[in-house]
VMD Tcl script that draws the C-alpha trace (Angstrom):
set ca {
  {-69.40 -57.61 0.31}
  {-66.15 -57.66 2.62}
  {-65.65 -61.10 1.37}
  {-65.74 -59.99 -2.35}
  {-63.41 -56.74 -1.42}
  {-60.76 -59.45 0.33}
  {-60.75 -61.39 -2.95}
  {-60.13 -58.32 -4.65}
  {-57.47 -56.89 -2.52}
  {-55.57 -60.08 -2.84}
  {-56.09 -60.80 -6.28}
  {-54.48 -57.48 -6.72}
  {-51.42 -57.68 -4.72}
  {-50.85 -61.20 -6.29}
  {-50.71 -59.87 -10.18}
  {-48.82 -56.70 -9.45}
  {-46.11 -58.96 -6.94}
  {-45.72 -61.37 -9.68}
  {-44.94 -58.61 -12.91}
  {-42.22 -57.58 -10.33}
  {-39.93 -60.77 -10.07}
  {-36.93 -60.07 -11.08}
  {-37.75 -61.86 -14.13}
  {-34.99 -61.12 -17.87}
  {-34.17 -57.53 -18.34}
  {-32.84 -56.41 -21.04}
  {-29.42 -57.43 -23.12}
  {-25.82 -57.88 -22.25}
  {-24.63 -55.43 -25.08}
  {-22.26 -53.02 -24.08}
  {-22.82 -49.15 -22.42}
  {-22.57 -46.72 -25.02}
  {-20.04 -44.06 -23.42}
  {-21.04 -40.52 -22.97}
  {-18.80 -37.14 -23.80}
  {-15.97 -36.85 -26.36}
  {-15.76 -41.41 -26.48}
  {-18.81 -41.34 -27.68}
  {-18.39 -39.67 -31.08}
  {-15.45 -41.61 -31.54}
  {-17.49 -45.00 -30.41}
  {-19.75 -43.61 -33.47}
  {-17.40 -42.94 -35.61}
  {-15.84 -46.56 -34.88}
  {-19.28 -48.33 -35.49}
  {-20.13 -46.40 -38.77}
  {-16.38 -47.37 -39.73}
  {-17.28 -51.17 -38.58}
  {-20.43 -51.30 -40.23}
  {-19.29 -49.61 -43.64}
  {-21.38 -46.46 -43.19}
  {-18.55 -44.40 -44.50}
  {-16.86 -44.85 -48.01}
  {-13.46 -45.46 -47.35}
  {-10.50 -44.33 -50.05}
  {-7.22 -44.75 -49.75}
  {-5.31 -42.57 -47.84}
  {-1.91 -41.80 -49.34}
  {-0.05 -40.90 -46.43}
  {-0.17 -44.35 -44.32}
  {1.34 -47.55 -43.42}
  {-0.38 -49.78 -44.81}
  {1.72 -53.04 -43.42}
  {0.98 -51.14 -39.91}
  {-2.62 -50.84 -40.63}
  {-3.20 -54.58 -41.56}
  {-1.03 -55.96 -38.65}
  {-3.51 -53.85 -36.49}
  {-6.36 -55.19 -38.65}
  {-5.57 -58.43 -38.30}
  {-5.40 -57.93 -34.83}
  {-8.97 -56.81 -34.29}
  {-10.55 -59.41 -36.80}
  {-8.98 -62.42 -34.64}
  {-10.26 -60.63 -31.71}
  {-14.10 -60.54 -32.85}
  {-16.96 -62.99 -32.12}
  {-17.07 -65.66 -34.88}
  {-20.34 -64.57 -35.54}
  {-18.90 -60.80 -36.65}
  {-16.07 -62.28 -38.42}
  {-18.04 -63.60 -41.01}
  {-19.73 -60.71 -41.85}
  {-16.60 -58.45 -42.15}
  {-13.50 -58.54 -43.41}
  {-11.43 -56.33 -41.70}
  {-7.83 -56.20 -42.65}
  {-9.79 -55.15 -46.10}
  {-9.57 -51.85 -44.60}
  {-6.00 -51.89 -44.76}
  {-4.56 -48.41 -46.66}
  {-8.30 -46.81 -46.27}
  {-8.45 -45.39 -42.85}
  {-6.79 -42.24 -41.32}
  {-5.52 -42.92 -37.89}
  {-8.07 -41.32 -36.28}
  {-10.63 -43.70 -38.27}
  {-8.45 -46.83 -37.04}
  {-8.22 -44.99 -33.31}
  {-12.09 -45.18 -33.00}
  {-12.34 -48.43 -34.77}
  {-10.09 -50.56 -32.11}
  {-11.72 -48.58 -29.47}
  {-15.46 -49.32 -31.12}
  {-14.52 -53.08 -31.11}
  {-12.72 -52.96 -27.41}
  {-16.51 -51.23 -26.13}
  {-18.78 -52.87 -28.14}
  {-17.27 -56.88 -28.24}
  {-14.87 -56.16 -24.84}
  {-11.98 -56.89 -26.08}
  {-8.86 -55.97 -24.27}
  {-6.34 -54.61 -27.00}
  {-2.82 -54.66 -25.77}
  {-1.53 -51.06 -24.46}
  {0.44 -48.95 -27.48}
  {3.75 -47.88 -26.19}
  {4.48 -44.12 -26.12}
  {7.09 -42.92 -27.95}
}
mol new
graphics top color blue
foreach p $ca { graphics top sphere $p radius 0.5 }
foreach p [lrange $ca 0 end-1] q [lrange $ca 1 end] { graphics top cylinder $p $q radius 0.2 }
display resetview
């Protein structure tokens, strides 16, 4: 009987030592951020994703918007620019859509856009 509970005992701390290796957690993707970045993260990946039906906005540059456009699709995996087209967004966002766009694609790919100068 003490022989049997041994082989128990052991048998035990061997199964539950090797579930705790250390073994693959979970993916590399990037934190989703908390507070006010994270509705504009959202509002980035719905823009991204082409959640939201974009029209064109009368009021911007559109030359501005596809230099910035352009920008971000040579900065995405190859994988992601194949399935979108960015600078197709050109003359559709608002600048709060494009804001949370660059900053969507700077969280979620980490990319490293260069700073905007402050006028």
């Amino acid at each position: 009987m003490k022989n049997v509970m041994n082989f128990l005992i052991i048998n035990l701390i061997l199964i539950s030592s090797s579930y705790a290796s250390g073994g693959i957690g979970g993916g590399g993707i990037a934190n989703i951020p908390q507070g006010q970045d994270r509705e504009k993260y959202h509002l980035g990946k719905a823009v991204f994703n082409q959640d939201l039906t974009l029209e064109k906005q009368p009021t911007v540059n559109v030359i501005e918007q596809e230099e910035r456009l352009e920008y971000l699709q040579g900065s995405l995996p190859n994988t992601e620019k194949r399935r979108v087209n960015l600078p197709d967004f050109a003359g559709k966002l608002t600048e709060e859509q494009l804001q949370a766009l660059e900053y969507f694609v700077q969280v979620r790919f980490n990319v490293k856009l260069p700073e905007k100068k402050k006028e």
